[in-house]
C-alpha positions as CSV (number, residue, x, y, z in Angstrom):
1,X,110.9,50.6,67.8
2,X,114.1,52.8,67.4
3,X,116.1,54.4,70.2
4,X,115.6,57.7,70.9
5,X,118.2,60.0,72.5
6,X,115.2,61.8,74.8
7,X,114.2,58.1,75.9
8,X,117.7,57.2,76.2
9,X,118.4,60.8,78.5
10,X,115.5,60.1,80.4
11,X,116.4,56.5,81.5
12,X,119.9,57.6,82.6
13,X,118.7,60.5,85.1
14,X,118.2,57.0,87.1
15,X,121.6,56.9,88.2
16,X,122.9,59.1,91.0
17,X,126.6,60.5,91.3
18,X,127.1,59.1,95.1
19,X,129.4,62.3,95.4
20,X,126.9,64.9,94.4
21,X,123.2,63.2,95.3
22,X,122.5,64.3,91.6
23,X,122.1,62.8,88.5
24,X,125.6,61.8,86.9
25,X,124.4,62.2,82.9
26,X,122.5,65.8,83.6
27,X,122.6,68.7,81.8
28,X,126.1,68.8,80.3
29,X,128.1,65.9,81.7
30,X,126.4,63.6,79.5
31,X,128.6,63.9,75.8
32,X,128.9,62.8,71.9
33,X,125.9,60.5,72.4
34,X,125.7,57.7,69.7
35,X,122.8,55.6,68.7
36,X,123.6,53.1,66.0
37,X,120.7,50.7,65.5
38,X,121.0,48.5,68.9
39,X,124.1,49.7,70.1
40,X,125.1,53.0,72.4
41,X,128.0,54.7,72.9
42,X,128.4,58.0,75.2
43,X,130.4,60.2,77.7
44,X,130.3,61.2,81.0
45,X,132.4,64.3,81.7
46,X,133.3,64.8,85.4
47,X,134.6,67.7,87.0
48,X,136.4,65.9,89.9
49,X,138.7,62.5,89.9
50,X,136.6,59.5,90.8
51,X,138.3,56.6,88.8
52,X,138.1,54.3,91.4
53,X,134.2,54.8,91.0
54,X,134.0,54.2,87.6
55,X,133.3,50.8,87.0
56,X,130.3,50.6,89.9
57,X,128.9,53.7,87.7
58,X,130.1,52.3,84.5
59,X,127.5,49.3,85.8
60,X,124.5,51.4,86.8
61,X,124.4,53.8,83.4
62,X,124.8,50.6,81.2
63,X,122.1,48.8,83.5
64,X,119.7,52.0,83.3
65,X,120.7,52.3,79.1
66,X,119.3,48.4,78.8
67,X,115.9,49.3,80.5
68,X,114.9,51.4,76.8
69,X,113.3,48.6,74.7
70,X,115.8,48.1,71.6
71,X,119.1,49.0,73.5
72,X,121.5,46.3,73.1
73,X,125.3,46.6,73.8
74,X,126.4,50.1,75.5
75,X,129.7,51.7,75.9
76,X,130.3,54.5,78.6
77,X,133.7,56.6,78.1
78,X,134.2,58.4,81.5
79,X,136.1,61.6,81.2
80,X,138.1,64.3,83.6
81,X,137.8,67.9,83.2
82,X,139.6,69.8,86.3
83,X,139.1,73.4,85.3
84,X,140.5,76.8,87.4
85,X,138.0,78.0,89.8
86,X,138.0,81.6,92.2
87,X,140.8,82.4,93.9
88,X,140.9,85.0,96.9
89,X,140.2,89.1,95.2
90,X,142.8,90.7,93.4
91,X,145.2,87.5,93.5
92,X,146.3,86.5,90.3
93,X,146.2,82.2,89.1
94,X,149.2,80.5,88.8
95,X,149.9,79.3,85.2
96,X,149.9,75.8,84.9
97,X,148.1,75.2,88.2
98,X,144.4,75.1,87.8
99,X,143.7,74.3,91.6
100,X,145.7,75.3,94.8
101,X,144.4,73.6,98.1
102,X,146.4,74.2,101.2
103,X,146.1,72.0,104.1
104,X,147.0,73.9,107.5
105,X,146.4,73.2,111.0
106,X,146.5,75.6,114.1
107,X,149.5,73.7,115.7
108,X,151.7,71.0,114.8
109,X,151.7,67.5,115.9
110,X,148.5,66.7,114.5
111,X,149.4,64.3,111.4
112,X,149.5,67.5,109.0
113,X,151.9,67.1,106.9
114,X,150.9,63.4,106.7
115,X,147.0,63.7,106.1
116,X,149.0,66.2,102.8
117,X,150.9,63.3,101.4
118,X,148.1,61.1,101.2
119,X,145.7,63.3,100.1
120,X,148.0,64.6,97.2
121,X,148.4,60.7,96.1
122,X,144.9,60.1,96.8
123,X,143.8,62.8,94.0
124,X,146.7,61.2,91.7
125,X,145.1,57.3,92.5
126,X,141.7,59.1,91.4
127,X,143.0,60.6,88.0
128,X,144.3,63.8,88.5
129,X,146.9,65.5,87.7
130,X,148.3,66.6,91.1
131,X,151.6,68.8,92.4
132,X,152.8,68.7,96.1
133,X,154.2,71.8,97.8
134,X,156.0,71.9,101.0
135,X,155.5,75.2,102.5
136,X,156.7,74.5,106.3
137,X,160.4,76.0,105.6
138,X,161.5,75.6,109.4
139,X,160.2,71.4,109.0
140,X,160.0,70.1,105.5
141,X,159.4,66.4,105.7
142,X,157.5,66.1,102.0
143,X,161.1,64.9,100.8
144,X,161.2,62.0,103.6
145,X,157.3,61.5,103.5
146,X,157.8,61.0,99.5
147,X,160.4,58.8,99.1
148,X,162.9,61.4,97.5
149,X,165.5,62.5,100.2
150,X,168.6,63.1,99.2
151,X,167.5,64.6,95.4
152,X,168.1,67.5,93.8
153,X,166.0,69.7,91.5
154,X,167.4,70.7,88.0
155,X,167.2,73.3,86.5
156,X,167.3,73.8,82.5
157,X,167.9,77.5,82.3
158,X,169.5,78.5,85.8
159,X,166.0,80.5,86.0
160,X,163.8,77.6,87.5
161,X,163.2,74.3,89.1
162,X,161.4,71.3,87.6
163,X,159.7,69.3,89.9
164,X,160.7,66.4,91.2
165,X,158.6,63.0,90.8
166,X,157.2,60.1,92.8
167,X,154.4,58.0,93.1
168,X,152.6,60.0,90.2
169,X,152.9,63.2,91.9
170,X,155.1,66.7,91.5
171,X,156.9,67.5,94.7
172,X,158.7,70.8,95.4
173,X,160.0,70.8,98.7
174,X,163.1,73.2,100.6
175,X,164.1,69.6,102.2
176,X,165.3,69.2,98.4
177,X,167.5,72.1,98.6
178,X,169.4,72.1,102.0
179,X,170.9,69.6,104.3
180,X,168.6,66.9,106.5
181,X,169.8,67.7,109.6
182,X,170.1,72.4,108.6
183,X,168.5,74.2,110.9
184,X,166.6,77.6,108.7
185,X,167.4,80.0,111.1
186,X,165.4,82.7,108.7
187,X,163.1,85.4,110.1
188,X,159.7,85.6,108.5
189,X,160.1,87.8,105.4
190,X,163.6,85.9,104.2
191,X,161.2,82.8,104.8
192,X,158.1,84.2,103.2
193,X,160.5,84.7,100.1
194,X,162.2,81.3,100.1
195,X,158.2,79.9,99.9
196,X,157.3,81.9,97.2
197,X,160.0,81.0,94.9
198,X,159.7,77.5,95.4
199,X,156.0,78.1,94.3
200,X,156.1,80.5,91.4
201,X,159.6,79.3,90.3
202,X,158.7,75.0,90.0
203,X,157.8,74.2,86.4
204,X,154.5,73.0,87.5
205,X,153.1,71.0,84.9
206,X,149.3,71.1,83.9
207,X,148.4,70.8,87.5
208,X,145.0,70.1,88.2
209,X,145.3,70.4,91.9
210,X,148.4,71.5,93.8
211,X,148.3,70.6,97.2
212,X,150.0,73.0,99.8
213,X,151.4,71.6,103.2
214,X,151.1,74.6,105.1
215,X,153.3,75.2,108.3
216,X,151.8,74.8,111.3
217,X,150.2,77.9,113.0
218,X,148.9,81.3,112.0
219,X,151.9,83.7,112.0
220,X,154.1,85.9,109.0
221,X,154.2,83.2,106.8
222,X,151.2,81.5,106.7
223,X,149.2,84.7,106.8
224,X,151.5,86.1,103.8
225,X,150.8,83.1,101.9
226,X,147.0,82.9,102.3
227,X,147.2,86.8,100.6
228,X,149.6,86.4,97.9
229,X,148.9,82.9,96.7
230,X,146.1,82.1,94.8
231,X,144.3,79.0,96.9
232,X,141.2,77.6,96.0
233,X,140.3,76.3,99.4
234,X,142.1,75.4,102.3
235,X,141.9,71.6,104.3
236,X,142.1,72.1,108.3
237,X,143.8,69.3,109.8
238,X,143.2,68.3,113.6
239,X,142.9,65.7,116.3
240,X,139.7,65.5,118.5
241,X,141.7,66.9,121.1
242,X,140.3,70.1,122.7
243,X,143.8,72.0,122.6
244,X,143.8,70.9,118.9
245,X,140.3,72.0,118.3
246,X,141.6,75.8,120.4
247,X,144.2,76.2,117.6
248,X,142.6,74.9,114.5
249,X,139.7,77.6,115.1
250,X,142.8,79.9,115.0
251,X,143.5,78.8,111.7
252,X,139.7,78.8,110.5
253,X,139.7,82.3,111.5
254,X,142.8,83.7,109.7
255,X,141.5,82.1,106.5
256,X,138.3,83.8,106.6
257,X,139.8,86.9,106.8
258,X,141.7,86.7,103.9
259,X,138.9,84.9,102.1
260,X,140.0,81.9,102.0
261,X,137.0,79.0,101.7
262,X,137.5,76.4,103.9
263,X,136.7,73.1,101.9
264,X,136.3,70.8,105.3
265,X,137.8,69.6,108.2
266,X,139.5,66.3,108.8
267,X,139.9,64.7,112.0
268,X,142.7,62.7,112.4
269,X,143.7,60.0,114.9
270,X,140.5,59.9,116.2
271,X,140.2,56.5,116.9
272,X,142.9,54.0,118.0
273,X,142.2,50.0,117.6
274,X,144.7,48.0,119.4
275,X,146.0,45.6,116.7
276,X,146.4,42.9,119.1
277,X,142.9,42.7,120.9
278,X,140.9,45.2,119.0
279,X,140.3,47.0,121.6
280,X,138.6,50.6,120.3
281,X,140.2,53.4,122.4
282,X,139.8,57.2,121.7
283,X,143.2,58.3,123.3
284,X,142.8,62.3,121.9
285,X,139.2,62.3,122.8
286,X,135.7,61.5,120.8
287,X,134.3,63.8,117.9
288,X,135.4,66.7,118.6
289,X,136.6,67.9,114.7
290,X,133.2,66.7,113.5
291,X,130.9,69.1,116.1
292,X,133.6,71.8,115.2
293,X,132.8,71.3,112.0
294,X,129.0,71.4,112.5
295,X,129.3,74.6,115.1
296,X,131.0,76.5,111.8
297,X,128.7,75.2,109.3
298,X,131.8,73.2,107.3
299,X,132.0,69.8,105.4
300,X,133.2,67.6,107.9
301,X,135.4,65.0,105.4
302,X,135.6,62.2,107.6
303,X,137.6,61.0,110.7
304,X,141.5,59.0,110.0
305,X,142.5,56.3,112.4
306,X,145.8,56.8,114.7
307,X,147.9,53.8,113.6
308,X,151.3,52.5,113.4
309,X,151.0,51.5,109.5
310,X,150.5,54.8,108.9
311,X,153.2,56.1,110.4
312,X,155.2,53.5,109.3
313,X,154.2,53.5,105.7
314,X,155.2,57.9,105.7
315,X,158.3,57.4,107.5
316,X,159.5,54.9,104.7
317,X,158.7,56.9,101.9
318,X,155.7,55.3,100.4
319,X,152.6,56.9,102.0
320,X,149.2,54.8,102.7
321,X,147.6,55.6,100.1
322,X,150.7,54.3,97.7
323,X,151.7,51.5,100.0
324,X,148.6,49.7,100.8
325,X,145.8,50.7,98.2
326,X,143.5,48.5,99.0
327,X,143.2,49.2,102.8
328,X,140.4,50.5,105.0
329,X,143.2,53.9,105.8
330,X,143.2,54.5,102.1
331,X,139.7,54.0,100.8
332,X,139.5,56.8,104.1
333,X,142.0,58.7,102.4
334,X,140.3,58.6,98.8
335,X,137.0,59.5,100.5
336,X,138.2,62.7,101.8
337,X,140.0,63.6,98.6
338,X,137.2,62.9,96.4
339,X,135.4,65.2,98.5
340,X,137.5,67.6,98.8
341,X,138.1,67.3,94.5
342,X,134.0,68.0,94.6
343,X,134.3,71.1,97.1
344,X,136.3,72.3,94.5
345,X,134.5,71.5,91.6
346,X,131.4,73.3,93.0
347,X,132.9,76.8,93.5
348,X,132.9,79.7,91.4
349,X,134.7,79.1,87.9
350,X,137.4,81.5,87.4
351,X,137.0,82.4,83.8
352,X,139.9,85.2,83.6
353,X,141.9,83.5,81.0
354,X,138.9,83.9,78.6
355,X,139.1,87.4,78.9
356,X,140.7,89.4,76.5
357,X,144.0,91.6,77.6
358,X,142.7,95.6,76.9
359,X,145.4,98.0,76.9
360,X,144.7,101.7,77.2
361,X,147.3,104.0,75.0
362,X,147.0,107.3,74.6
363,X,146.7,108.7,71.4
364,X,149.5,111.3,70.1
């Protein structure tokens, strides 16, 4: 009895993208389908990094393929396609960056800046293309944090910057371009500028994701960023803390007033285990970012441990997700990015570049 590619559809819907809750070969994710006699051969086209998925899935599809009658060997090909989705009204998309995701917080202190690192090398582990932007001008630490103090940009035409790269990810930072231990005594607009140079002036390249570490707080700055730069959705970082949870509804606020979709909440240090007795302690308090996030309605991306490895790991340069793959931090880590990659994925497509340029001229 031959193979038939309806019998063959049919028998994949079986498996179930653990990300979505939906089947992984509907509609058009399933590609160039091949039945030679015994043998299969097809794609699976994602819209969201997931490699380290890919051979558990890889499993289940070939599994589900064998359970046709006549299907002998099968090869699955996964494949990534990050494209641009909606941006905030009447902001125009960067070229070369598909994706902008800032991660803000209402007040410092609360493992920002860190939870950015990792999540930018998290969407790199997963397959992505990825670009890291240090916004917070009075406090860069992205040049520490990433194992690249003390470089400089180049430049090839005196016009712009080209990123520099680590750990399979583009970093832009100010840390690059003035002195560890300068002080940026700058008021806001002089700032406001210096960020979006650094933005619009990095040759960014083919960025499926460009992560934003956003300075802490909702004043000039942050608010003139969240209008003039096109961000996909925005990460807020706190601590279970209830003066943490106070600001980080400040910053929940501000982006909703400038349209800014808030892609989840992640609550960091929320649980401290003692690494000589295990001892479970919940110094900042219990829970408190994930019933934030259920009193606003918003994805609630999981809860990151307050550890000295951690720390340890971003003050020598090589973040968590970098310097320990296989730990339980990072498998966190990779959990909140590939969620925060499928947020993304499941907004609005932004299809302006398929739109043809009409110019009006008057006739003479």
């Amino acid at each position: 009895m031959a193979v038939t590619p309806e019998v063959l559809q049919n028998a994949l819907q079986a498996v179930v993208d653990p990300n979505t809750g939906k089947p992984i070969a509907a509609g058009k994710s399933l590609q160039n389908l091949q039945i030679d006699g015994a043998d299969v051969a097809f794609d699976i086209e994602q819209g969201y990094p997931a490699k380290s998925q890919h051979a558990a899935l890889r499993k289940a599809l070939v599994e589900a393929a064998r359970t046709v009658p006549g299907v002998g060997n099968v090869s699955v090909n996964f494949k990534l396609n990050v494209v641009s989705h909606s941006v905030q009204r009447g902001v125009q998309l960067m070229p070369n960056v598909k994706n902008i995701v800032a991660v803000a917080s209402g007040k410092g202190g609360v493992g920002k800046s860190t939870t950015a690192a990792n999540l930018a090398l998290a969407l790199a582990a997963e397959g992505a293309t990825v670009g890291l932007l240090d916004a917070d001008i009075y406090g860069p630490s992205q040049s520490l944090m990433m194992g690249l103090q003390g470089r400089k940009p180049e430049s090839t035409d005196g016009k712009s910057m080209e990123p520099i790269v680590n750990h399979g990810v583009q970093v832009m930072s100010i840390g690059f371009l003035v002195d560890a231990d300068q002080a940026m005594i700058w008021r806001g607009p002089m700032a406001t500028q210096a960020l979006e140079q650094m933005l619009r002036q990095t040759n960014w390249k083919d960025l499926d994701y460009l992560v934003v570490d956003m300075p802490p707080g909702t004043g000039d700055i942050q608010l003139t960023l969240s209008q003039r730069v096109p961000i996909t959705g925005a990460v807020i970082v706190t601590t279970p803390q209830d003066i943490a949870l106070l600001d980080a509804r400040k910053g929940i606020k501000m982006f909703e007033k400038v349209g800014v979709p808030i892609l989840g909440i992640v609550e960091n240090m929320a649980v401290h285990v003692c690494t000589n007795c295990g001892h479970v302690e919940h110094i900042f308090g219990a829970e408190g970012g994930k019933r934030m996030a259920a009193e606003y309605g918003m994805p609630y991306l999981g809860a990151l441990p307050l550890a000295l490895a951690i720390r340890e790991q971003a003050d020598s340069g090589t973040p968590t997700v970098v310097a320990a793959p296989e730990s339980e931090a990072a498998g966190l880590y990779r959990e909140v990015a590939r969620q925060v990659a499928v947020s993304v994925a499941q907004k609005a497509k932004d299809f302006s570049a398929k739109f043809p340029t009409i110019t009006v001229s008057k006739n003479t």
